[in-house]
C-alpha positions as CSV (number, residue, x, y, z in Angstrom):
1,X,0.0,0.0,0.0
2,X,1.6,3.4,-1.0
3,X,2.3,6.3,1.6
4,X,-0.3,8.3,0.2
5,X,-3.1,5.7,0.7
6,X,-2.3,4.6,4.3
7,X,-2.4,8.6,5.3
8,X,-5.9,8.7,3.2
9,X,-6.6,6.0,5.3
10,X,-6.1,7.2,8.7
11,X,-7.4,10.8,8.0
12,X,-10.8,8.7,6.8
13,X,-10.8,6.7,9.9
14,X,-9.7,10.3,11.9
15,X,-12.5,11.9,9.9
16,X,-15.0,9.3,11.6
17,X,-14.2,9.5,15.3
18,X,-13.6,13.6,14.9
19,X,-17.5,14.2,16.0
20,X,-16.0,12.7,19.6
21,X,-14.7,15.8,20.4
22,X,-17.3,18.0,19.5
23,X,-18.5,18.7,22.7
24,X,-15.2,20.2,24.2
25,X,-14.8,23.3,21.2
26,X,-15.0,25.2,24.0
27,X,-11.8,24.3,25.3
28,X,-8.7,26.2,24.0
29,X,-7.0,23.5,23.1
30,X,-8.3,19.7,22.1
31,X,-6.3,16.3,22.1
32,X,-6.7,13.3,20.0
33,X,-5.1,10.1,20.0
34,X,-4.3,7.4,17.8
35,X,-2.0,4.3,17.1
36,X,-1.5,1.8,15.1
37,X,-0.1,-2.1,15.9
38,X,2.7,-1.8,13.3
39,X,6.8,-0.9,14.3
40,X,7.4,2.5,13.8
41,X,10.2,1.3,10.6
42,X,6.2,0.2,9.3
43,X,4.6,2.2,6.7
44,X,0.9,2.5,8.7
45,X,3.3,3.8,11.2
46,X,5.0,6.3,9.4
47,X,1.7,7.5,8.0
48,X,0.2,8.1,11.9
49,X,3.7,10.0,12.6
50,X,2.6,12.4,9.8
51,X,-1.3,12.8,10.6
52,X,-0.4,14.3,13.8
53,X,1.7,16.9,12.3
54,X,-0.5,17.8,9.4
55,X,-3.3,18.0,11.6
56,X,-1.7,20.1,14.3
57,X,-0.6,22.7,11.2
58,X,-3.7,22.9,9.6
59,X,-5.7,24.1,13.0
60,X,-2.7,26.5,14.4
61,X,-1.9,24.2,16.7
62,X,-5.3,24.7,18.5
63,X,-5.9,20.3,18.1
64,X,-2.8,18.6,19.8
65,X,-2.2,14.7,18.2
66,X,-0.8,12.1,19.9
67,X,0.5,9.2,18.3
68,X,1.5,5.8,19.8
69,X,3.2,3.0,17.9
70,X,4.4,-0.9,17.8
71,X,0.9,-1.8,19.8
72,X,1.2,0.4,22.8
73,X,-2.7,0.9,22.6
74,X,-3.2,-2.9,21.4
75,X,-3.6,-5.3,18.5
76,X,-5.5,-3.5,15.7
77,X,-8.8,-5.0,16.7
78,X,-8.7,-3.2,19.9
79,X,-7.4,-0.1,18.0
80,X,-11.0,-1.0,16.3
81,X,-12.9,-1.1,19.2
82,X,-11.3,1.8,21.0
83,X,-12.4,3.9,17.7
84,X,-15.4,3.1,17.5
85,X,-16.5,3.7,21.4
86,X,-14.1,7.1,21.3
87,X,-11.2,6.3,23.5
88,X,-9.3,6.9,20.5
89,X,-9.4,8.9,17.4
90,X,-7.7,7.8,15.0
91,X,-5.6,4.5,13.5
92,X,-4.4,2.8,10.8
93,X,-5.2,-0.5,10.4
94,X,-4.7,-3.2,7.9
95,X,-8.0,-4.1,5.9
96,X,-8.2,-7.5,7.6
97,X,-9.3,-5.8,11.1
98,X,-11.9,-3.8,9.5
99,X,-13.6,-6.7,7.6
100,X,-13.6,-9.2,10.3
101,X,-16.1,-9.4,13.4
């Protein structure tokens, strides 16, 4: 899978899970989290490294992203599950732990 399509895929997945934090715009500042299963030498793991940064660019540094690697947050069907309940918001995953379950 190329660079460009594993950060498509994480910004899709980031896209989904962004209405989480909704409630706190009043804050200043806001903080998301993500990770992926993969070493950080991976590719979806180079992709998360680079979400972050584009992400904190783009909002002036008002939405803080923090990115763990190499599992620290799980396998990538827990990186599923903690998606789709909001503990998390964002990952890349392979397309196996989104098809399965």
């Amino acid at each position: 899978m190329t660079r460009k399509m594993l950060i498509l895929q994480a910004a899709i997945i980031f896209h989904w899970q962004f209405h989480s934090v909704r409630a706190a715009w009043s804050a200043e500042t806001y903080e998301l989290r993500g990770g992926t299963e993969g070493n950080i030498k991976h590719p979806y793991a180079q992709a998360g490294r680079i979400l972050p940064k584009i992400v904190e660019a783009k909002s002036g540094g008002k939405i803080k992203a923090k990115w763990f690697h190499t599992g620290q947050l799980g396998g990538g069907w827990k990186l599923l599950i903690n998606c789709r309940a909001g503990t998390i918001q964002f990952a890349t995953l392979s397309n196996g732990n989104t098809g399965t379950r």
